[in-house]
BAGUKE-354603 format. One record per residue (C-alpha): residue in three letters; x, y, z. Coordinates in steps of 0.1 Angstrom, whole numbers, plus 5000, padded with zeros to 4 digits. Layout:
REM BAGUKE-354603
(atom "ala"; (X; Y; Z))
...
//
This chain:
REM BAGUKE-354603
(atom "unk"; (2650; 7631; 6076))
(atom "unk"; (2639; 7665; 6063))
(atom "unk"; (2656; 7679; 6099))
(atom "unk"; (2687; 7660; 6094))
(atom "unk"; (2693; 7674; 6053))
(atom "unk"; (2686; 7713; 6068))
(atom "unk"; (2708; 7708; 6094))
(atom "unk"; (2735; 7700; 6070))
(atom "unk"; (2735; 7735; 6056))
(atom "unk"; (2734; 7730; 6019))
(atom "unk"; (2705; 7737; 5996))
(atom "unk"; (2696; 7698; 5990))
(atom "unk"; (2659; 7689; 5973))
(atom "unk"; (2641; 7668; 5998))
(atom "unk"; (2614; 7641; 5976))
(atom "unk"; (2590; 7627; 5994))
(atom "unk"; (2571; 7598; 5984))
(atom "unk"; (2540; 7579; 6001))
(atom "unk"; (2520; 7581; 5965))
(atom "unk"; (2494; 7607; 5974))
(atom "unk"; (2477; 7583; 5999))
(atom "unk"; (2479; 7609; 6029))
(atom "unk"; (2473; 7642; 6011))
(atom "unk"; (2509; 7650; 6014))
(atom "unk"; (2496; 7682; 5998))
(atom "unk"; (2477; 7696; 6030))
(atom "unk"; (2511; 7688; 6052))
(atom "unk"; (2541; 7680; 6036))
(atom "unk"; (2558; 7717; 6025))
(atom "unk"; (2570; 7719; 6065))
(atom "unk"; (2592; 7692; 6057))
(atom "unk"; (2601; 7681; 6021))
(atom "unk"; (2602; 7705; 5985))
(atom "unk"; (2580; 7679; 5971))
(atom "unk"; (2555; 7653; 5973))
(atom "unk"; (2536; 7623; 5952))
(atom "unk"; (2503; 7628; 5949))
(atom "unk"; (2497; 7599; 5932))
(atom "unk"; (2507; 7565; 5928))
(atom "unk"; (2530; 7555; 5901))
(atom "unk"; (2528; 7565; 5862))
(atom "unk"; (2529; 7547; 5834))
(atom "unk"; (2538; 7551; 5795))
(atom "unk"; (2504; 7551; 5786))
(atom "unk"; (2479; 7581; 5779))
(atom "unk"; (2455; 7568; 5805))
(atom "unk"; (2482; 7569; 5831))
(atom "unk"; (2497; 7602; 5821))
(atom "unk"; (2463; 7621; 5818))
(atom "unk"; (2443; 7601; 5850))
(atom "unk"; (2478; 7618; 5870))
(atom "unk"; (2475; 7651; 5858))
(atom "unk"; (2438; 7649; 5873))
(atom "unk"; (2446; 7638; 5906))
(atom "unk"; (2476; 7663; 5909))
(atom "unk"; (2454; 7693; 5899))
(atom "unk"; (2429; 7689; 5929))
(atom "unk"; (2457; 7700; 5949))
(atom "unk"; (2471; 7730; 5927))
(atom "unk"; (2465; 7760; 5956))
(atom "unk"; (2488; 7739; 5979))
(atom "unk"; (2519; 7739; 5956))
(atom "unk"; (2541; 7771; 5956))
(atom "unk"; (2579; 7781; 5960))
(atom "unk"; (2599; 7757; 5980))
(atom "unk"; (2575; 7730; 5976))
(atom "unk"; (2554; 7713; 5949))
(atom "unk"; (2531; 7685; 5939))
(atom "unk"; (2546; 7658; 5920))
(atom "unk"; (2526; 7637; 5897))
(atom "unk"; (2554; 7615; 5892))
(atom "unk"; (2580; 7613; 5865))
(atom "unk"; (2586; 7619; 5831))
(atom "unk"; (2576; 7594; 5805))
(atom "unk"; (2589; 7614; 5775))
(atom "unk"; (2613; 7594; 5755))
(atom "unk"; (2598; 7560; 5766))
(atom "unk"; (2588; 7555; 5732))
(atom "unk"; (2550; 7540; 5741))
(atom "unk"; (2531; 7572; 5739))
(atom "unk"; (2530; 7595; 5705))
(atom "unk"; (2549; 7622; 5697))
(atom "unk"; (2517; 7645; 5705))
(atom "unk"; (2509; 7628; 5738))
(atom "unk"; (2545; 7633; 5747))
(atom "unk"; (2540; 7667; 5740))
(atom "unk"; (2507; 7674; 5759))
(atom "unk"; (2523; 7655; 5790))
(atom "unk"; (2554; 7677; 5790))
(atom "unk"; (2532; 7708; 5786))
(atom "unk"; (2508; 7698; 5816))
(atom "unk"; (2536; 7688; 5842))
(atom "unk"; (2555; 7722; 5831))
(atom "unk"; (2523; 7743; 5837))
(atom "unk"; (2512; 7724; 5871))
(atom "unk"; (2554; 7734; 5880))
(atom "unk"; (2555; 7696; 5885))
(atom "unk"; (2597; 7684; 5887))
(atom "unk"; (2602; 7679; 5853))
(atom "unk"; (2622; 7646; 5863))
(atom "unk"; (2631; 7626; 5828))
(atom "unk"; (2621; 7592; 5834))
(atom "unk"; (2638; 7578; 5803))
(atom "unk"; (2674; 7563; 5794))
(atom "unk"; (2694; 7598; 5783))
(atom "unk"; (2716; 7573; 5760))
(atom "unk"; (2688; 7568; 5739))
(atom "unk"; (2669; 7596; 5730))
(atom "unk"; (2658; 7608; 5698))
(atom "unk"; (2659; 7640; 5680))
(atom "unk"; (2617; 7643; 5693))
(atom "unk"; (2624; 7637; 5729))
(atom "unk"; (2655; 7662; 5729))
(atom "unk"; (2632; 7688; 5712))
(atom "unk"; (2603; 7681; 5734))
(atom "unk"; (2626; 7683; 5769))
(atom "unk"; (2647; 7713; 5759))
(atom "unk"; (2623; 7738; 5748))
(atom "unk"; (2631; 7765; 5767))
(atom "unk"; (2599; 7785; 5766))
(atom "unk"; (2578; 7757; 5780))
(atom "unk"; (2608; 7755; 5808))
(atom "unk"; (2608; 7790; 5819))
(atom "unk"; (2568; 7783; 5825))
(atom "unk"; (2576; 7752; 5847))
(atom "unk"; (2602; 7778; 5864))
(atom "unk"; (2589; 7808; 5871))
(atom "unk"; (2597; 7828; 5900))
(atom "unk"; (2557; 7831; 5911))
(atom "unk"; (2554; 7793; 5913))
(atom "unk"; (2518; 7795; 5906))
(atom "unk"; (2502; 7759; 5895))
(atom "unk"; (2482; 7758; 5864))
(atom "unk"; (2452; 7744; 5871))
(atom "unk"; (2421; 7728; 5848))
(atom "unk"; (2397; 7756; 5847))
(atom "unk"; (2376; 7743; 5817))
(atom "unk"; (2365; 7707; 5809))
(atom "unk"; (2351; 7706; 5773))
(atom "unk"; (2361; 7675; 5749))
(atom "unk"; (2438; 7929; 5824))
(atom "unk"; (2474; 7933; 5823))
(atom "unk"; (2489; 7899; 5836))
(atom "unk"; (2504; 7875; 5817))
(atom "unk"; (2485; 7841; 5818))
(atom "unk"; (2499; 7808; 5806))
(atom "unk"; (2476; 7782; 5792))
(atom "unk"; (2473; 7748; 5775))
(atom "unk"; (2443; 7736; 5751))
(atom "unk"; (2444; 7702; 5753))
(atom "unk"; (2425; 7678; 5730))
(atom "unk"; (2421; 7649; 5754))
(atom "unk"; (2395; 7635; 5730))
(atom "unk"; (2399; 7605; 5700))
(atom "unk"; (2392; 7626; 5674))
(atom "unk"; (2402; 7661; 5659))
(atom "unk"; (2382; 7694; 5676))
(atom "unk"; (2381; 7728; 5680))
(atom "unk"; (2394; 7736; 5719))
(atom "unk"; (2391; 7776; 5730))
(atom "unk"; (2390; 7793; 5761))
(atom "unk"; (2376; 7829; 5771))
(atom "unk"; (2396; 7856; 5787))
(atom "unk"; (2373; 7853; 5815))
(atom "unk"; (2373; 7820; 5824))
(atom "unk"; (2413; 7822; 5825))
(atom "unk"; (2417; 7857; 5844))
(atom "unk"; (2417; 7884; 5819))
(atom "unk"; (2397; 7912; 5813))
(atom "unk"; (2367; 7900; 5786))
(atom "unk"; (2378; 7932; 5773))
(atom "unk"; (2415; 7932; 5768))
(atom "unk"; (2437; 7925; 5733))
(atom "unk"; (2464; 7896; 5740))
(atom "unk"; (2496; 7891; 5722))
(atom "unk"; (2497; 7848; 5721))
(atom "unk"; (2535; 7833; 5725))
(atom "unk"; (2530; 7799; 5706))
(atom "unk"; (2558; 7778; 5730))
(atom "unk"; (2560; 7751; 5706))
(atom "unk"; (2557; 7764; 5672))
(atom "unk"; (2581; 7797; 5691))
(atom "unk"; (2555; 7821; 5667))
(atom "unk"; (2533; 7851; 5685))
(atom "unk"; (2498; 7862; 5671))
(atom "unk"; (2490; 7896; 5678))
(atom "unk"; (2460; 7912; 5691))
(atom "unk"; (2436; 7889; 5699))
(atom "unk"; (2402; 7894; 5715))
(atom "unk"; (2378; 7877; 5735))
(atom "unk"; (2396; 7845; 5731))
(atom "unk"; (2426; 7821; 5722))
(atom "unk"; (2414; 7786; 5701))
(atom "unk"; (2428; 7763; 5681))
(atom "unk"; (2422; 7735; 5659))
(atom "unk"; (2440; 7701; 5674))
(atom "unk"; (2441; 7662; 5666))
(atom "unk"; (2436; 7639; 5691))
(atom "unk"; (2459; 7640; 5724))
(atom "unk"; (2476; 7670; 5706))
(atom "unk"; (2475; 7701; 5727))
(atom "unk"; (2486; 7737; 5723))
(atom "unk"; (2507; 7759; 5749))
(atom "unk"; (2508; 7799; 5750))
(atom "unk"; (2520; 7829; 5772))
(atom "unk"; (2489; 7854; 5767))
(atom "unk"; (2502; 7891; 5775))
(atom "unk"; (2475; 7917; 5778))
(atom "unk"; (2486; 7946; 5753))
//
């Protein structure tokens, strides 16, 4: 099949699906632009964040022209919060999942259209280097890194990570792009952290000054 679409000539996006069971991952970019790696999500927070762990263990694989897919959008669904929705748009944008909306367009609410049509946290899910964000903390210079703190926990906490344990100099200042509030916070040190409530989560760009 993926032979048959390039000899048709036109740029077509080729999906494949076999729900992660073969590490697509470790084969599949000679023939497809994406792959499952893992079965099929649900509209519950258990689903969403138990596929954004199995996607992440293959984050070096994933690059221009082809990318892990932890399956679709569940934004708009209406099961989840308004947070979790949140949090799972953030993670598939930073793991340059396709942002695929799994919900009927001829219903959504004002929270769902704000949530899929924030640019800022688009432009991450787009960018030319197609790097995937990857998990490089579990805990309840002159690049610019983006990166999610994520309260995966029940109850409200304090979530902050180092420069050096997200690629930055332990020495540099950072100017933080908020991408939901759309606010910046200049001249930071040593490290970003916030304050969240359960399943809420926090998305920045961090650019060295």
């Amino acid at each position: 099949m993926g032979k048959a679409l390039l000899k048709t000539g036109r740029p077509i996006f080729y999906s494949l699906c076999e729900w992660g069971q073969e590490n697509p991952a470790t084969w599949a970019s000679s023939i497809g632009n994406s792959w499952r790696t893992t079965g099929d999500i649900k509209d519950t927070w258990d689903s969403m964040t138990s596929r954004a762990d199995q996607n992440d263990q293959w984050a070096s694989y994933a690059g221009p022209g082809g990318w892990n897919d932890p399956d679709m959008l569940e934004v708009g669904n209406g099961v989840m919060s308004k947070e979790e929705y949140r949090s799972h748009f953030s993670i598939w944008a930073l793991a340059k999942a396709p942002l695929i909306l799994g919900c009927d367009l001829r219903s959504m609410d004002d929270d769902t259209l704000e949530i899929i049509g924030n640019k800022e946290v688009i432009a991450v899910n787009q960018d030319k280097l197609g790097v995937q964000g990857k998990k490089v903390k579990k805990n309840g210079g002159g690049k610019r890194v983006a990166v999610i703190l994520w309260n995966r926990g029940d109850s409200k906490a304090a979530i902050s990570a180092e420069w050096s344990e997200i690629g930055l100099k332990s020495s540099a200042i950072v100017d933080a792009r908020d991408l939901w509030e759309h606010t910046t916070t200049h001249s930071l040190q040593h490290q970003i952290q916030a304050t969240l409530q359960s399943h809420a989560c926090k998305m920045y760009i961090l650019t060295p000054q």
